[in-house]
ZADO-665589 format. One record per atom (N, C-alpha, C, O): residue number from 1; residue in one letter; atom name; x, y, z. Coordinates in Angstrom, 2 decimals. Layout:
<sites>
[NUM, "A", "CA", [X, Y, Z]] ...
</sites>
This chain:
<sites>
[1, "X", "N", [70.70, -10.09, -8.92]] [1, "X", "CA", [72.11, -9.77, -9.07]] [1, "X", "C", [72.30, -8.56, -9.96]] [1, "X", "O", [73.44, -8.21, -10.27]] [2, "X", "N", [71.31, -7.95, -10.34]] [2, "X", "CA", [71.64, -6.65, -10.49]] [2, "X", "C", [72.50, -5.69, -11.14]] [2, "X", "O", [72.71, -5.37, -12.31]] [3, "X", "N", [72.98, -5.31, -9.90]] [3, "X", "CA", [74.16, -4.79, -9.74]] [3, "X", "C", [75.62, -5.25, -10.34]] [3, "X", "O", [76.47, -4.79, -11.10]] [4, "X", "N", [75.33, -6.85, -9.27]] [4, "X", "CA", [76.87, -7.16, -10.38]] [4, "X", "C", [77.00, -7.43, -11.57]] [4, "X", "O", [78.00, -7.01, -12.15]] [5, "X", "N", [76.11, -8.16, -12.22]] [5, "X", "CA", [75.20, -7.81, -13.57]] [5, "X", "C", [76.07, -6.95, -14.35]] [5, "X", "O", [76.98, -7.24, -15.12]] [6, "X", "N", [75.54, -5.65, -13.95]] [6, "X", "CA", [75.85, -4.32, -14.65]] [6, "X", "C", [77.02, -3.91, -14.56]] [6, "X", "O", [77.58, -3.21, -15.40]] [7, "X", "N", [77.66, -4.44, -13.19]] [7, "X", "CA", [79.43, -3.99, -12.79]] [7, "X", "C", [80.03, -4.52, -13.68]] [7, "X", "O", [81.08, -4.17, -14.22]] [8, "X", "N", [79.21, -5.63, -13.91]] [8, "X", "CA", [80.30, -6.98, -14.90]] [8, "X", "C", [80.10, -6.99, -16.21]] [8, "X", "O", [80.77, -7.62, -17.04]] [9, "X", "N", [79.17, -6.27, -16.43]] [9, "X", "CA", [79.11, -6.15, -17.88]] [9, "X", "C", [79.66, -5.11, -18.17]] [9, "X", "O", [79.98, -4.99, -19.35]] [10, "X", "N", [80.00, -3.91, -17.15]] [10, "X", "CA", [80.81, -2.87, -18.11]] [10, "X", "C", [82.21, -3.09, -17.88]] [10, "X", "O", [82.89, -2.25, -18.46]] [11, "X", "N", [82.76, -3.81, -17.32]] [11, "X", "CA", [83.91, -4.25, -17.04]] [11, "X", "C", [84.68, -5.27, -18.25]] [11, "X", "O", [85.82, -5.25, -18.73]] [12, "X", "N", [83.45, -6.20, -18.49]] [12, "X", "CA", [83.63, -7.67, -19.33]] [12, "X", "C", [82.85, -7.38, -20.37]] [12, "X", "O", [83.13, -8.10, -21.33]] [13, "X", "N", [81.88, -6.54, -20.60]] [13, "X", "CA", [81.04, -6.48, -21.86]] [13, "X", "C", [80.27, -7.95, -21.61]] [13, "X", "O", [79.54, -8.23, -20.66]] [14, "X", "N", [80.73, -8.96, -22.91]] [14, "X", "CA", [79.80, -10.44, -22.40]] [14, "X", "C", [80.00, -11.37, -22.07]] [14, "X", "O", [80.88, -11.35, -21.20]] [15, "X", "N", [79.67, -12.29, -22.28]] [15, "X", "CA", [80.63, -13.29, -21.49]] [15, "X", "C", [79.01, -13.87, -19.91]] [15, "X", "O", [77.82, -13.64, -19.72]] [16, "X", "N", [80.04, -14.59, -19.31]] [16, "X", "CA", [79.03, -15.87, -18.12]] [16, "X", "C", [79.20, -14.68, -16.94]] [16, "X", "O", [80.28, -14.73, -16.34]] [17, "X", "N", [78.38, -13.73, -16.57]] [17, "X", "CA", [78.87, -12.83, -15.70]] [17, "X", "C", [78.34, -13.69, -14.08]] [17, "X", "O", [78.65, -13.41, -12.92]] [18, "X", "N", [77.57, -14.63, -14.55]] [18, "X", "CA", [76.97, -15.44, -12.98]] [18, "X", "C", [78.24, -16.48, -12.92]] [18, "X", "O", [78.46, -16.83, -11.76]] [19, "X", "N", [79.05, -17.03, -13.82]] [19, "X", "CA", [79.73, -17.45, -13.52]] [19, "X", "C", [81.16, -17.03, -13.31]] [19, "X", "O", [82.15, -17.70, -12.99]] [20, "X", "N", [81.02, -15.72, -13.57]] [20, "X", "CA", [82.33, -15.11, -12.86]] [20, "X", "C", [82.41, -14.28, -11.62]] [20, "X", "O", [83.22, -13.43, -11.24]] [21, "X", "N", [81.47, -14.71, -11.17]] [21, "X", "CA", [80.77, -13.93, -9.74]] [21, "X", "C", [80.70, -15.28, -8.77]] [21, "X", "O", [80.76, -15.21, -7.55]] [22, "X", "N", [80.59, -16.33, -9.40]] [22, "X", "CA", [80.30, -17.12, -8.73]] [22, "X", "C", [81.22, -17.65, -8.52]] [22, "X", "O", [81.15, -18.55, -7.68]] [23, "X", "N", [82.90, -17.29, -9.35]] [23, "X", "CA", [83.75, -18.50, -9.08]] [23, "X", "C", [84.74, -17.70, -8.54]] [23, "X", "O", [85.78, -18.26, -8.17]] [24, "X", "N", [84.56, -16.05, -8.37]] [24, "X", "CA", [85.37, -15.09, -7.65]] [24, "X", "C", [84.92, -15.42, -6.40]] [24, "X", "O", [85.82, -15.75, -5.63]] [25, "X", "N", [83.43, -15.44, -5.81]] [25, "X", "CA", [82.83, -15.90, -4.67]] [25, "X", "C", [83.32, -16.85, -4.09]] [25, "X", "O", [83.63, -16.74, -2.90]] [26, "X", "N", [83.51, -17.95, -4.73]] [26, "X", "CA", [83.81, -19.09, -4.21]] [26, "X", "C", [84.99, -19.19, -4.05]] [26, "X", "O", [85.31, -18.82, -2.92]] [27, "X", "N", [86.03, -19.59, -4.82]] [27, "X", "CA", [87.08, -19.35, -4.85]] [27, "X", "C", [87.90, -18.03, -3.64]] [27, "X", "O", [88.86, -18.33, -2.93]] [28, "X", "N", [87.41, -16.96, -3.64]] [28, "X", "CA", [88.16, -16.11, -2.65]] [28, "X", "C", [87.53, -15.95, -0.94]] [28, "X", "O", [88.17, -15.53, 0.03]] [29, "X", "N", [85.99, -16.46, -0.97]] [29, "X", "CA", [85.27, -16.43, 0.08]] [29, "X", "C", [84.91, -17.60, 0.53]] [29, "X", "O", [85.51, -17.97, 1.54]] [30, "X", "N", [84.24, -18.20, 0.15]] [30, "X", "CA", [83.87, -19.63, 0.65]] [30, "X", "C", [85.00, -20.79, 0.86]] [30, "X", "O", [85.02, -21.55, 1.83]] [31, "X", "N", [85.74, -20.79, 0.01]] [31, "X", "CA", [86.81, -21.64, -0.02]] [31, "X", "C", [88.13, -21.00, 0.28]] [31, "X", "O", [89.21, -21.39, -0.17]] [32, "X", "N", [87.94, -19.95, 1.11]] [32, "X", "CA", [89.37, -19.19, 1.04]] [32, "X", "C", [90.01, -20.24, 1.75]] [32, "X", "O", [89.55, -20.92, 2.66]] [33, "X", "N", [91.29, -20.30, 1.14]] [33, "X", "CA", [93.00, -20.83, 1.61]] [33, "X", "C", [93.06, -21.43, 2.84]] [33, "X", "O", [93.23, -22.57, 3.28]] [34, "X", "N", [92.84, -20.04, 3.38]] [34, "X", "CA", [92.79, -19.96, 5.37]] [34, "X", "C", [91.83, -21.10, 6.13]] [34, "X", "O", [92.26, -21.83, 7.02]] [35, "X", "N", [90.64, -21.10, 5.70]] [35, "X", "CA", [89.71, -22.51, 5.62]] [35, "X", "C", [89.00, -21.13, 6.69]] [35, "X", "O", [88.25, -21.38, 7.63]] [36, "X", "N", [89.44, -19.65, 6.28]] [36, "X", "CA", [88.34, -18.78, 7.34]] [36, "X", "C", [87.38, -17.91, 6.33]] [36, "X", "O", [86.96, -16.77, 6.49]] [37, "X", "N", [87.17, -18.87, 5.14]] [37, "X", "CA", [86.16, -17.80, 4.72]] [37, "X", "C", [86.13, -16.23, 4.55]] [37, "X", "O", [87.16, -15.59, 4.33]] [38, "X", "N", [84.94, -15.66, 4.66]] [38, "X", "CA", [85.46, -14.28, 4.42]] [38, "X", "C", [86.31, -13.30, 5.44]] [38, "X", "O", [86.48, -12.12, 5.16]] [39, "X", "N", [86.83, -13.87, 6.64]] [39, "X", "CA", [87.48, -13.16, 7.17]] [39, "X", "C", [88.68, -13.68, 6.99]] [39, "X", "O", [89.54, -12.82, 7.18]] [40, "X", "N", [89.15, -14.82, 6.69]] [40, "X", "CA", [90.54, -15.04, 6.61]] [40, "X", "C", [91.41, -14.15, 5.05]] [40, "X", "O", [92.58, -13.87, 4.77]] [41, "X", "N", [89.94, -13.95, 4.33]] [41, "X", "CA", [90.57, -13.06, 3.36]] [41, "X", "C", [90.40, -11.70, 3.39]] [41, "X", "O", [90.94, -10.95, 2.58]] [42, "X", "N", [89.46, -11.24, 4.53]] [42, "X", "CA", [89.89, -10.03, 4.99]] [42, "X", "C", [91.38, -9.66, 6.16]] [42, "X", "O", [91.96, -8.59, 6.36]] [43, "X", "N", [91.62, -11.01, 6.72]] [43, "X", "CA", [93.34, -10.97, 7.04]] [43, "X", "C", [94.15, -10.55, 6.07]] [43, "X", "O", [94.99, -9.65, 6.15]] [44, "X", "N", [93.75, -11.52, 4.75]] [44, "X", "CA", [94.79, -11.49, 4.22]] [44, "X", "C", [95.17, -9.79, 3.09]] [44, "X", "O", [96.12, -9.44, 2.38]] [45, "X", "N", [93.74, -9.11, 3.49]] [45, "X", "CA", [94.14, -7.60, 2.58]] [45, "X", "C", [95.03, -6.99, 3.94]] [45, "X", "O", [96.09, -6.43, 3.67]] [46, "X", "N", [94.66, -7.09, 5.27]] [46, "X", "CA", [95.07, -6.70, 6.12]] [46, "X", "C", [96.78, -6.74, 6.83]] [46, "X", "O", [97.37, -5.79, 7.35]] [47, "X", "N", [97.27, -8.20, 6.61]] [47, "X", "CA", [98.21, -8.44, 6.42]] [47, "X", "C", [99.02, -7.77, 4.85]] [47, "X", "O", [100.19, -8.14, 4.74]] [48, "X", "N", [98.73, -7.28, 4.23]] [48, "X", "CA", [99.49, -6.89, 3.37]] [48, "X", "C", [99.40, -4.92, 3.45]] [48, "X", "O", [99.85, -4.22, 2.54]] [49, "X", "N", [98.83, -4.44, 4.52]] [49, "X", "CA", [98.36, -2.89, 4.53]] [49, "X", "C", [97.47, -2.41, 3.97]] [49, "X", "O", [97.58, -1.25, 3.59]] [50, "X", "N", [96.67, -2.90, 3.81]] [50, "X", "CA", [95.22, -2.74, 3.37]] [50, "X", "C", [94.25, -2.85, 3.98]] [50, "X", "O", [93.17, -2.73, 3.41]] [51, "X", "N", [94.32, -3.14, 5.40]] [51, "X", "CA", [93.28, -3.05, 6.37]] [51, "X", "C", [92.61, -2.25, 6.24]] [51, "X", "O", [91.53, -2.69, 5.87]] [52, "X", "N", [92.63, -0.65, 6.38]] [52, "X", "CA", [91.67, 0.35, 6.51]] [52, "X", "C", [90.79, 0.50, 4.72]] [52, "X", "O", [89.75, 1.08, 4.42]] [53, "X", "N", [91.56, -0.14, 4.02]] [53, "X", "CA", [90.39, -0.42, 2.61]] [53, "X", "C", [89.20, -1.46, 2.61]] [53, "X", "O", [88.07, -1.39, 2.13]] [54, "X", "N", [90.14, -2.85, 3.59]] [54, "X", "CA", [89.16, -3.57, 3.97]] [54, "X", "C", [87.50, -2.99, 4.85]] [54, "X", "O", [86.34, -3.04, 4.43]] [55, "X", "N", [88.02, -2.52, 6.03]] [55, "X", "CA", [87.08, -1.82, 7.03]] [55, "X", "C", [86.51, -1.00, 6.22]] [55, "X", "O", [85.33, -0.84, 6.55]] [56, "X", "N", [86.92, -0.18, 4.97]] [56, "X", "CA", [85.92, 0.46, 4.63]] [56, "X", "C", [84.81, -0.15, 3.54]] [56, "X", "O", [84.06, 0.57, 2.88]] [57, "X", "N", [84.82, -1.71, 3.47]] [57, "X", "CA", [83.92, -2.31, 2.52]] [57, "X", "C", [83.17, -3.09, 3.69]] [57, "X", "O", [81.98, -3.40, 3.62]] [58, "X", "N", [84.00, -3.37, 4.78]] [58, "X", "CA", [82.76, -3.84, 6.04]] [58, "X", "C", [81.57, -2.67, 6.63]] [58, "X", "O", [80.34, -2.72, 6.70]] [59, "X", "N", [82.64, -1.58, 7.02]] [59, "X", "CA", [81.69, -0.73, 7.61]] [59, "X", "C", [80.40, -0.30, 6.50]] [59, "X", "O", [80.05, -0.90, 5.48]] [60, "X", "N", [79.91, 0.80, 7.01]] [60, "X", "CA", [78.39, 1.37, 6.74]] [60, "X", "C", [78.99, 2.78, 5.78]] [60, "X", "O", [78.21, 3.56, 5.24]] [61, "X", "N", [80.55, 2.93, 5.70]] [61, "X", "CA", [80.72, 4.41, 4.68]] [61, "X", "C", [80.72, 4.14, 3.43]] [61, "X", "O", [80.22, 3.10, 3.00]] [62, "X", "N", [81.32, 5.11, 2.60]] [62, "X", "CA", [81.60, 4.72, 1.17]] [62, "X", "C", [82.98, 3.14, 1.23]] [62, "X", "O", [83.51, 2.70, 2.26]] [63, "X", "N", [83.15, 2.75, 0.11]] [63, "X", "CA", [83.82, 1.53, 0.00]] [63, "X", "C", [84.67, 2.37, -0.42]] [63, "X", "O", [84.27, 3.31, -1.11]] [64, "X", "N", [86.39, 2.21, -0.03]] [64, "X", "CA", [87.27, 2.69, -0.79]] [64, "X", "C", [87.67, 1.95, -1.98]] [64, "X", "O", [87.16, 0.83, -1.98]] [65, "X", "N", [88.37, 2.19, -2.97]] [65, "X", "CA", [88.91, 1.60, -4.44]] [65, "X", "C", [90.27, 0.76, -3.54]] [65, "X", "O", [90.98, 0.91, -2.55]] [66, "X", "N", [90.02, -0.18, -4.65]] [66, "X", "CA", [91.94, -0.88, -4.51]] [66, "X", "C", [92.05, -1.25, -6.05]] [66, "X", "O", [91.28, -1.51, -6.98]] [67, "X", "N", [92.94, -1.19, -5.89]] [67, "X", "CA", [93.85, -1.15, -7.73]] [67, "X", "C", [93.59, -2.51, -8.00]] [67, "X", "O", [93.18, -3.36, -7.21]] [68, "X", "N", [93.88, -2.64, -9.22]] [68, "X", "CA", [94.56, -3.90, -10.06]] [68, "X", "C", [95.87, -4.50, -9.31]] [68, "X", "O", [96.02, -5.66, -8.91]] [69, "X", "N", [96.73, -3.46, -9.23]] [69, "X", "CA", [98.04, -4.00, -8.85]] [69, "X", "C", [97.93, -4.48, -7.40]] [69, "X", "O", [98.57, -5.48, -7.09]] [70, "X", "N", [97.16, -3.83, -6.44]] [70, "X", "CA", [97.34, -4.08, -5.02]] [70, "X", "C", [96.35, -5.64, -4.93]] [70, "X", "O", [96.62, -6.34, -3.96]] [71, "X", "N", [95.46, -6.09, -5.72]] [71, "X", "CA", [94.80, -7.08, -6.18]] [71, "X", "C", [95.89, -8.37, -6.62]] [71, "X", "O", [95.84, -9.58, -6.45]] [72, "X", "N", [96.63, -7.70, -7.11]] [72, "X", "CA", [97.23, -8.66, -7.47]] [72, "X", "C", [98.58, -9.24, -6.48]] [72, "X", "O", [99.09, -10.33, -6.26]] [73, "X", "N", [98.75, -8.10, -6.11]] [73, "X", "CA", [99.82, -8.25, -4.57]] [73, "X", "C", [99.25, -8.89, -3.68]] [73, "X", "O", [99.66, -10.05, -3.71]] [74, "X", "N", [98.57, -8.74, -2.97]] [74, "X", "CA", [97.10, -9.19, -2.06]] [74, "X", "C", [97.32, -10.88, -2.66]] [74, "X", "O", [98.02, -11.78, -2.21]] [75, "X", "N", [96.64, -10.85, -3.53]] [75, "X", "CA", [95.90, -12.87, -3.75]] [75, "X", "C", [96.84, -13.05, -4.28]] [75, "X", "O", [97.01, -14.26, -4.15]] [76, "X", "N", [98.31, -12.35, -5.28]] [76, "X", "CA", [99.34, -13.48, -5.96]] [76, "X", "C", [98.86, -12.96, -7.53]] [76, "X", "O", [97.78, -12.49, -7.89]] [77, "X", "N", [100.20, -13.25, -8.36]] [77, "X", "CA", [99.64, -13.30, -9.38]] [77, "X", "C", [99.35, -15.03, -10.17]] [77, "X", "O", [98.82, -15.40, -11.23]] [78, "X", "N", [99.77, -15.50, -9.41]] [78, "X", "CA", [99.00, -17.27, -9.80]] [78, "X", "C", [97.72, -17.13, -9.78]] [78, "X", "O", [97.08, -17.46, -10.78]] [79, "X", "N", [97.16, -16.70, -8.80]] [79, "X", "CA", [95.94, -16.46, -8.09]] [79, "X", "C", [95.07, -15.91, -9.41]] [79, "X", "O", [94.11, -16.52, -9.88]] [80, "X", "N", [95.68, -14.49, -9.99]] [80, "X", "CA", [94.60, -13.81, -10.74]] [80, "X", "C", [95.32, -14.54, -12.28]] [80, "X", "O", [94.75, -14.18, -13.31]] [81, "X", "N", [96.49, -15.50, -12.45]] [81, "X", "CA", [96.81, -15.73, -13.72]] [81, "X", "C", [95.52, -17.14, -13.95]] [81, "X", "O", [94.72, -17.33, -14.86]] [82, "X", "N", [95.79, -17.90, -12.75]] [82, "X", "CA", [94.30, -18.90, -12.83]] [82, "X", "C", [93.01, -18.61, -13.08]] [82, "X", "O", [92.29, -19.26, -13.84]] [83, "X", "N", [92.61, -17.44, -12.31]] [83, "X", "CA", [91.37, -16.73, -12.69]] [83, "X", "C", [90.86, -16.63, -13.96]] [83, "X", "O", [89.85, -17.15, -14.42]] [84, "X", "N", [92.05, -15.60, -14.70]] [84, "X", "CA", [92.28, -15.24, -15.88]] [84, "X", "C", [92.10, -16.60, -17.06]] [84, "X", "O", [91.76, -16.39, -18.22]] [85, "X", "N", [92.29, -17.51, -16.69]] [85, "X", "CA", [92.62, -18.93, -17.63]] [85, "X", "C", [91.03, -19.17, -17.55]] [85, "X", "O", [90.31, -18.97, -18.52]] [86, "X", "N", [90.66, -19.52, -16.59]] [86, "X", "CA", [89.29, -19.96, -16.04]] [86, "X", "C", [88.22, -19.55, -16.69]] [86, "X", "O", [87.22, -20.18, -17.03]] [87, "X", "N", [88.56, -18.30, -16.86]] [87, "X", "CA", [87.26, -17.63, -17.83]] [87, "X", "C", [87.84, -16.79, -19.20]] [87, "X", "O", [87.22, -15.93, -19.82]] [88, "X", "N", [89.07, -17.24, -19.45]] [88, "X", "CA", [88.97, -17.10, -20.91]] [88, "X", "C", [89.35, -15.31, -20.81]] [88, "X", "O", [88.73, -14.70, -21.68]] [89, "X", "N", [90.03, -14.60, -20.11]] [89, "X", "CA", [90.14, -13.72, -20.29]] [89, "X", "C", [91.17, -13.15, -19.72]] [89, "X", "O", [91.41, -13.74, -18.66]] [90, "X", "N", [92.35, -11.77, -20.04]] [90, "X", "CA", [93.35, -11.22, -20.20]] [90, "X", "C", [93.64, -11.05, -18.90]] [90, "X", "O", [92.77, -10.51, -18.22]] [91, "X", "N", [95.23, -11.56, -18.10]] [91, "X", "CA", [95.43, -11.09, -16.89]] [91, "X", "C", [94.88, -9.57, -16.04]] [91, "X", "O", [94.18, -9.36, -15.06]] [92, "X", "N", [95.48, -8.88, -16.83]] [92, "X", "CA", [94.88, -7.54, -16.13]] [92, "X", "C", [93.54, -7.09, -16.18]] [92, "X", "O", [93.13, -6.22, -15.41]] [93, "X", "N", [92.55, -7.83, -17.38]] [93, "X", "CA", [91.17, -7.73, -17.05]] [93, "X", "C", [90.76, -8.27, -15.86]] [93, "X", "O", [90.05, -7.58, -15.12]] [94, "X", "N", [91.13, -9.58, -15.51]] [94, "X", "CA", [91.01, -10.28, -14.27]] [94, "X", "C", [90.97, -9.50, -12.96]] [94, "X", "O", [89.96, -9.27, -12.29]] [95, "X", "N", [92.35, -9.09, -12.65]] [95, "X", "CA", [93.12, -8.25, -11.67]] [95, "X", "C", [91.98, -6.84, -11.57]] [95, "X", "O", [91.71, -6.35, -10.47]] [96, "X", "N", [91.36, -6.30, -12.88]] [96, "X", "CA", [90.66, -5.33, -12.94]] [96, "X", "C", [89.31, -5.46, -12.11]] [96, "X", "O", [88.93, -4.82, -11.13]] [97, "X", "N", [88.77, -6.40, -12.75]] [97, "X", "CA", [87.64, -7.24, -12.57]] [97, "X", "C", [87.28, -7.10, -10.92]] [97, "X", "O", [86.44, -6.44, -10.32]] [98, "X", "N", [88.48, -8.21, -10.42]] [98, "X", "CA", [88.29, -8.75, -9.34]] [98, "X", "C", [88.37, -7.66, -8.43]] [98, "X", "O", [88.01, -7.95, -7.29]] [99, "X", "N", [88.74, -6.51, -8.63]] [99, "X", "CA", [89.36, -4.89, -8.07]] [99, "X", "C", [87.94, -4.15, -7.94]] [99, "X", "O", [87.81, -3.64, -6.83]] [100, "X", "N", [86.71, -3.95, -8.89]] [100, "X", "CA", [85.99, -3.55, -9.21]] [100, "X", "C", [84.40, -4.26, -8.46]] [100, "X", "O", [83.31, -3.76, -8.19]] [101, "X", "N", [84.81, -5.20, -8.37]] [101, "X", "CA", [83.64, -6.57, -7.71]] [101, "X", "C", [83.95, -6.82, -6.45]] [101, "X", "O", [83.08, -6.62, -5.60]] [102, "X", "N", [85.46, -7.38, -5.99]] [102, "X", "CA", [85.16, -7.25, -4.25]] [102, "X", "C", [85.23, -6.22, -3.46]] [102, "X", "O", [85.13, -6.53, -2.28]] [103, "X", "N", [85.34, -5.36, -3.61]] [103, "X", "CA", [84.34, -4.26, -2.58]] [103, "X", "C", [83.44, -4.54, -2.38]] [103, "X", "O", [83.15, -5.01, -1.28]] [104, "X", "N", [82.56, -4.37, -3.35]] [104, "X", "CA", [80.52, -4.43, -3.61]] [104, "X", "C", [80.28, -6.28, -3.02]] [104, "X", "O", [79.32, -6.62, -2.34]] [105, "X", "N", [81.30, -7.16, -3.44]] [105, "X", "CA", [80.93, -8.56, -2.95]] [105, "X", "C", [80.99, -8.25, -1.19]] [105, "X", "O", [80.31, -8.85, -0.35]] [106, "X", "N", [81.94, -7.22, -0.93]] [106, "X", "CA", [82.17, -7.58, 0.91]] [106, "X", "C", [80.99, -6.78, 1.35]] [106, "X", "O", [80.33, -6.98, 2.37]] [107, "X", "N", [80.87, -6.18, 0.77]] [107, "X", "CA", [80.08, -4.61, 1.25]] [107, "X", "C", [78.52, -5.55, 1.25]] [107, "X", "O", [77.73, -5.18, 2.12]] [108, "X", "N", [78.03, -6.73, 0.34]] [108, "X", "CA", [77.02, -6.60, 0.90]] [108, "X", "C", [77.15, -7.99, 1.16]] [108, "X", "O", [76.07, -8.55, 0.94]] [109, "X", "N", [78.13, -8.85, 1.57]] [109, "X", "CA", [77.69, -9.86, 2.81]] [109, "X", "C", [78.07, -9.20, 4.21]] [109, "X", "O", [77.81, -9.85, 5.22]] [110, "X", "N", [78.50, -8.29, 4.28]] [110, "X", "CA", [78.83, -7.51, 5.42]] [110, "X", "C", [77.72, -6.86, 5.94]] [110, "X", "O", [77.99, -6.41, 7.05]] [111, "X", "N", [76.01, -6.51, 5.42]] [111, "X", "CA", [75.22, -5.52, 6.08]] [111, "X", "C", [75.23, -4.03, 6.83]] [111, "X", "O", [74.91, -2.87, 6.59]] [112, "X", "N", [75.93, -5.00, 8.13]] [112, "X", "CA", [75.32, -4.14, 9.02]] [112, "X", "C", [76.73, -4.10, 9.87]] [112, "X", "O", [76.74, -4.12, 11.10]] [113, "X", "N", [78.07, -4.05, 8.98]] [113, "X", "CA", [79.16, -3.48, 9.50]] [113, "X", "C", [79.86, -4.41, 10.35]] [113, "X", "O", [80.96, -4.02, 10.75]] [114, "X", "N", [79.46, -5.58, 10.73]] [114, "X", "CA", [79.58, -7.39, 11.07]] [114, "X", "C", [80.31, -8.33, 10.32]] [114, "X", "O", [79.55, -9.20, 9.88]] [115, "X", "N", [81.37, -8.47, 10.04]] [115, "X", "CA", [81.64, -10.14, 9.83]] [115, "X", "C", [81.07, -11.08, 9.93]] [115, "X", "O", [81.43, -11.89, 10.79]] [116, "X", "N", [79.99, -11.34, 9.14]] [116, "X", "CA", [79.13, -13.14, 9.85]] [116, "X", "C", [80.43, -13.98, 9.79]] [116, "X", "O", [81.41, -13.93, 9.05]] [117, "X", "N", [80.07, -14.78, 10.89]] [117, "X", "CA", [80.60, -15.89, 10.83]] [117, "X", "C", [80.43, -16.69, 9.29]] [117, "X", "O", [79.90, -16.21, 8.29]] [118, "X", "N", [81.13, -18.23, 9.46]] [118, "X", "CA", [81.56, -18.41, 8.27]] [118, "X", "C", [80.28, -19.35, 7.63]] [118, "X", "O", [80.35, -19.55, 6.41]] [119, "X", "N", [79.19, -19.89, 8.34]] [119, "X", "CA", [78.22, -20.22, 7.69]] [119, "X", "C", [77.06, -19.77, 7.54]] [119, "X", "O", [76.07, -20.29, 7.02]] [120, "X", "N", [77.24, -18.39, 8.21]] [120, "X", "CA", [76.37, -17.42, 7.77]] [120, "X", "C", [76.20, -16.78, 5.88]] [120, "X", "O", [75.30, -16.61, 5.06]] [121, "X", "N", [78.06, -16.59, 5.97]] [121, "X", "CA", [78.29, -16.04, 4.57]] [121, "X", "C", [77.91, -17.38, 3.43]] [121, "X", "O", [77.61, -17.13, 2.26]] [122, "X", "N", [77.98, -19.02, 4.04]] [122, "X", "CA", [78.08, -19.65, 2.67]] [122, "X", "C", [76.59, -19.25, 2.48]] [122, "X", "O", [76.34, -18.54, 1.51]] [123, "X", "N", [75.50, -19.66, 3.37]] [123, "X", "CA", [73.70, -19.04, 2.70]] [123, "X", "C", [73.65, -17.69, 1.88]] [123, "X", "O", [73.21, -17.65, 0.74]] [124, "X", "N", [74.17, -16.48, 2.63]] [124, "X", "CA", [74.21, -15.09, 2.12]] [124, "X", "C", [74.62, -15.22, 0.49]] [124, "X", "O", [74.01, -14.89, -0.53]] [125, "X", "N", [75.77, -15.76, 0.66]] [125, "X", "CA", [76.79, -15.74, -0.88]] [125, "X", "C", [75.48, -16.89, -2.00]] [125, "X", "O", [75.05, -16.57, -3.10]] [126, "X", "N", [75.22, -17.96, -1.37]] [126, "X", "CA", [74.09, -18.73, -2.03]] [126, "X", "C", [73.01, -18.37, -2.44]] [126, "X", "O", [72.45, -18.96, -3.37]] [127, "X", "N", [72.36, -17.06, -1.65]] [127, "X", "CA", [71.25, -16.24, -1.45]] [127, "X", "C", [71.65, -15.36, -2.90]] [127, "X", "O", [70.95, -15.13, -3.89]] [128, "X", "N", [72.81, -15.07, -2.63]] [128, "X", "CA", [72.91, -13.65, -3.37]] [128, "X", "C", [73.29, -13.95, -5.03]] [128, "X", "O", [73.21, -13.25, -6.04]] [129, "X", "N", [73.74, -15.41, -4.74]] [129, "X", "CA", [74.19, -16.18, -6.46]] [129, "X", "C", [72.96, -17.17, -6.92]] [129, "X", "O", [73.07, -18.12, -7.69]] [130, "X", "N", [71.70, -16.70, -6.23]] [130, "X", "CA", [70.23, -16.98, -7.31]] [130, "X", "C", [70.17, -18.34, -6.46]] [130, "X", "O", [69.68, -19.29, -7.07]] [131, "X", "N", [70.50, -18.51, -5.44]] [131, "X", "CA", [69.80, -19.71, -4.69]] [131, "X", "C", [70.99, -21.08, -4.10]] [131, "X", "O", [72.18, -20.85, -4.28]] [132, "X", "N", [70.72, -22.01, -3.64]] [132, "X", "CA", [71.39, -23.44, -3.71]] [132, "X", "C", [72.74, -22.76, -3.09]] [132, "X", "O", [73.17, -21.74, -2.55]] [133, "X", "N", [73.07, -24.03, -3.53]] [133, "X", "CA", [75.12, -24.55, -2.93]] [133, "X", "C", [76.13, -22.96, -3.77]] [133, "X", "O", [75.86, -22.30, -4.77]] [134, "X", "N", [77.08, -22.88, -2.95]] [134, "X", "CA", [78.19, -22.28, -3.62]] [134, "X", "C", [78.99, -23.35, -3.90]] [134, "X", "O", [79.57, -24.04, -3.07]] [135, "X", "N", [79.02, -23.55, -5.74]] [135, "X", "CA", [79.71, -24.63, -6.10]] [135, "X", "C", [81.15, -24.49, -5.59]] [135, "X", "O", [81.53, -23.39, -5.18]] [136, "X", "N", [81.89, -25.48, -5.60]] [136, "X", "CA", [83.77, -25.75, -5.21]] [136, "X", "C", [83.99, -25.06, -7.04]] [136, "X", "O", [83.32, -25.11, -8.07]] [137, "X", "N", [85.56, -24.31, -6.56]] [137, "X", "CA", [86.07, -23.64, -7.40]] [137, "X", "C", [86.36, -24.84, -8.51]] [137, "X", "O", [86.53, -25.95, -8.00]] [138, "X", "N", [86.42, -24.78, -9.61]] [138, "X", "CA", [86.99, -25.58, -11.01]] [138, "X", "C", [89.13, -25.61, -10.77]] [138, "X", "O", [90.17, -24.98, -10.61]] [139, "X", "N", [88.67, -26.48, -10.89]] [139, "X", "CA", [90.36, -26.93, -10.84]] [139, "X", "C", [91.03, -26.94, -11.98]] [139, "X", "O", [92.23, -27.25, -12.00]] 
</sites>
């Protein structure tokens, strides 16, 4: 994990960075709302005009940026005020956070410019969070 590792530490400094990867994962991909996994929450950037930001974290180009604010328009601000509670840290760090990390989260269960289906992504996302189950989000 690397990468997000390092995303998350310059973002968050210290702090559980596997567990804030893991409960953004879960919570927005595995367990999305829609019960469609990572594409029902690629609807849902899409449904709000953000499609072509989406496509550019599926496809094979550079990933485009999305804000804090469009993050927060997108999932709600319940969405990123829960987040925020969850791990002990400031709404707009959250909103920041989560702005900064799902690109790079879609970009690499995505490969090869594909949507896996939805039990493709729970192994990938399991694969990619050091092994086993993607735990259920904390209530």
């Amino acid at each position: 994990m690397g990468l997000f590792d390092s995303l998350l530490g310059s973002v968050l400094g210290g702090g559980d960075k596997t567990q804030i990867l893991t409960s953004l994962a879960s919570s927005l991909i595995a367990d999305h709302s829609s019960g469609q996994g990572l594409g029902g929450l690629l609807q849902q950037f899409e449904s709000a005009g953000l499609g072509h930001v989406v496509q550019s974290w599926v496809g094979s180009g550079q990933n485009l940026p999305v804000s804090a604010e469009q993050i927060e328009q997108v999932l709600g601000s319940q969405f990123v005020q829960q987040f925020a509670q969850q791990h002990g840290i400031d709404p707009n760090l959250a909103s920041a956070t989560i702005a900064r990390v799902l690109p790079l989260l879609v970009d690499h269960l995505t490969p090869n410019g594909q949507v896996p289906v939805h039990g493709q992504v729970q192994s990938m996302l399991a694969s990619l969070l050091g092994g086993g189950a993607v735990p259920p989000p904390a209530s």
